[in-house]
C-alpha positions as CSV (number, residue, x, y, z in Angstrom):
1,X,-4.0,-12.9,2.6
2,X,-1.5,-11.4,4.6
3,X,-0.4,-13.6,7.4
4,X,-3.7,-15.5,6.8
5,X,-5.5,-11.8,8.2
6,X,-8.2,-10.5,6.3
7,X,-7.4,-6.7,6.7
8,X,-3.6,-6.7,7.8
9,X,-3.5,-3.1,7.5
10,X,-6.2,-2.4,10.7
11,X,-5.4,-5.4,12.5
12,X,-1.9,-5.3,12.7
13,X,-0.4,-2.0,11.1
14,X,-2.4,0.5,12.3
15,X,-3.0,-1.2,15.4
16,X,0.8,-1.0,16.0
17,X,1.0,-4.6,16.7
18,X,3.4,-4.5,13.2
19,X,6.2,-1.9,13.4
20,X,6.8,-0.9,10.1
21,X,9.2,1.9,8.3
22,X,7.1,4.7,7.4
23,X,7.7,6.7,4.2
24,X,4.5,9.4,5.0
25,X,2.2,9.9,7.3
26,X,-1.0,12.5,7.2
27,X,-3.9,12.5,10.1
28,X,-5.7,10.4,7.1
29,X,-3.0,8.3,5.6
30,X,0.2,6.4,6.1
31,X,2.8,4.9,3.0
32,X,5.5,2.6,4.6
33,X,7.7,-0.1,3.3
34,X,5.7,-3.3,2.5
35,X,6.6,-6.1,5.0
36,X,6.8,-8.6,2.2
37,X,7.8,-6.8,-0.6
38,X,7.3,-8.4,-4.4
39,X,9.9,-5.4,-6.0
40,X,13.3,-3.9,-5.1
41,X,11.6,-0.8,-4.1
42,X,7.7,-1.7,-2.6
43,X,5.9,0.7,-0.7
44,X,2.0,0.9,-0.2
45,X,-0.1,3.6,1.0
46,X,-3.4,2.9,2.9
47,X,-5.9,5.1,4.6
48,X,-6.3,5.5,8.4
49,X,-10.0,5.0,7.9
50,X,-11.1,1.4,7.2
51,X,-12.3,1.0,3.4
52,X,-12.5,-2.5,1.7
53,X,-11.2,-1.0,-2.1
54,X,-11.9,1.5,-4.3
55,X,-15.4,0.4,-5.5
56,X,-16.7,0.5,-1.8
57,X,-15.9,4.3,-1.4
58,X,-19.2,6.8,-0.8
59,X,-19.3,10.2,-0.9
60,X,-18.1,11.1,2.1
61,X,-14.6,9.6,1.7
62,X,-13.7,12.6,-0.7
63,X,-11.8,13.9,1.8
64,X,-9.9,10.7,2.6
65,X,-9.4,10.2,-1.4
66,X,-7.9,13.7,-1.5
67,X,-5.6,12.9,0.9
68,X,-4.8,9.3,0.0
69,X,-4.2,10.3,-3.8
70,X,-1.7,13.5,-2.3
71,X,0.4,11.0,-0.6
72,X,0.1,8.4,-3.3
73,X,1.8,11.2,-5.8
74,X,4.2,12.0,-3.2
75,X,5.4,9.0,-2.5
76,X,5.8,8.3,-6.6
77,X,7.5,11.3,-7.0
78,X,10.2,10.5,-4.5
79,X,10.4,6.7,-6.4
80,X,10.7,8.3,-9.8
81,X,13.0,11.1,-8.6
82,X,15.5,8.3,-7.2
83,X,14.5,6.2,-9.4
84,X,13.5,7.4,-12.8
85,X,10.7,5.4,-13.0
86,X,7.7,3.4,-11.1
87,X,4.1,1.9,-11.0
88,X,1.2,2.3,-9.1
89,X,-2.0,0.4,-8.9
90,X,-4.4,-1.3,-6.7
91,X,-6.7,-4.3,-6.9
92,X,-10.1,-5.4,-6.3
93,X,-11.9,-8.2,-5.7
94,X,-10.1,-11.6,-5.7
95,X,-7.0,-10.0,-6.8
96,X,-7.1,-8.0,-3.8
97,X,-5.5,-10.5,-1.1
98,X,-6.2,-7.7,1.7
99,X,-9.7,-6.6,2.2
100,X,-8.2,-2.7,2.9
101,X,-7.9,-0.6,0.4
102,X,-4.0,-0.1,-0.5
103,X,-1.7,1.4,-3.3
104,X,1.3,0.1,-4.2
105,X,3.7,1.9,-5.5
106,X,7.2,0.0,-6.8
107,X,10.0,0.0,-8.7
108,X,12.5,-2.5,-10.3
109,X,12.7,-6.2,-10.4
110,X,9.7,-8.4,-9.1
111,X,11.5,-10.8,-6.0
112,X,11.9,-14.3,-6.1
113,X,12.5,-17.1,-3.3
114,X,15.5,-18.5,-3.3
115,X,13.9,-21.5,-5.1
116,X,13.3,-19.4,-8.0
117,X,9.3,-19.2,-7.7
118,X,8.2,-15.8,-7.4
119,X,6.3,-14.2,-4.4
């Protein structure tokens, strides 16, 4: 988990007890640079309103899905613009290491430590 915090994203992002460097921001969503990024170019996007991942949305998170997927594709057209290229995706379950849901969208080479491992 991040710093060891079940849902970073409430607890410290959207809290404000992280400062972090916004890329968007909508009265339902924020993408900013991840704080530990695993690629040249990581950014994730979250919604404002606490949900656990993408199999624990109801109904009546349409319209925080409708804005969470407009920022998603703006943010991934400013990548691939810049970029030419990049990937989004999410994860669920035991791959998801934060229990909020979160996009990540990223381009280039995945980071590694100085010893060589990867993070």
């Amino acid at each position: 988990m991040a710093d060891e915090i079940e849902d970073f994203y409430c607890d410290e992002v959207l809290s404000g007890k992280r400062t972090v460097e916004k890329v968007w921001e909508t009265e339902n969503t924020l993408a900013f640079y991840h704080t530990r990024p695993f690629y040249d170019v990581h950014i994730i996007v979250i919604p404002k309103k606490h949900i656990t991942s993408l199999i624990d949305l109801h109904s009546d998170d349409k319209y925080v899905l409708d804005d969470l997927f407009s920022v998603i594709q703006e943010v991934s057209k400013q990548v691939n613009d810049k970029y030419g290229a990049c990937t989004v995706s999410t994860n669920i379950g035991e791959y998801q290491s934060n229990k909020h849901l979160h996009w990540h969208v990223h381009f280039g080479n995945r980071i590694r430590y100085l010893d060589g491992t990867w993070c």
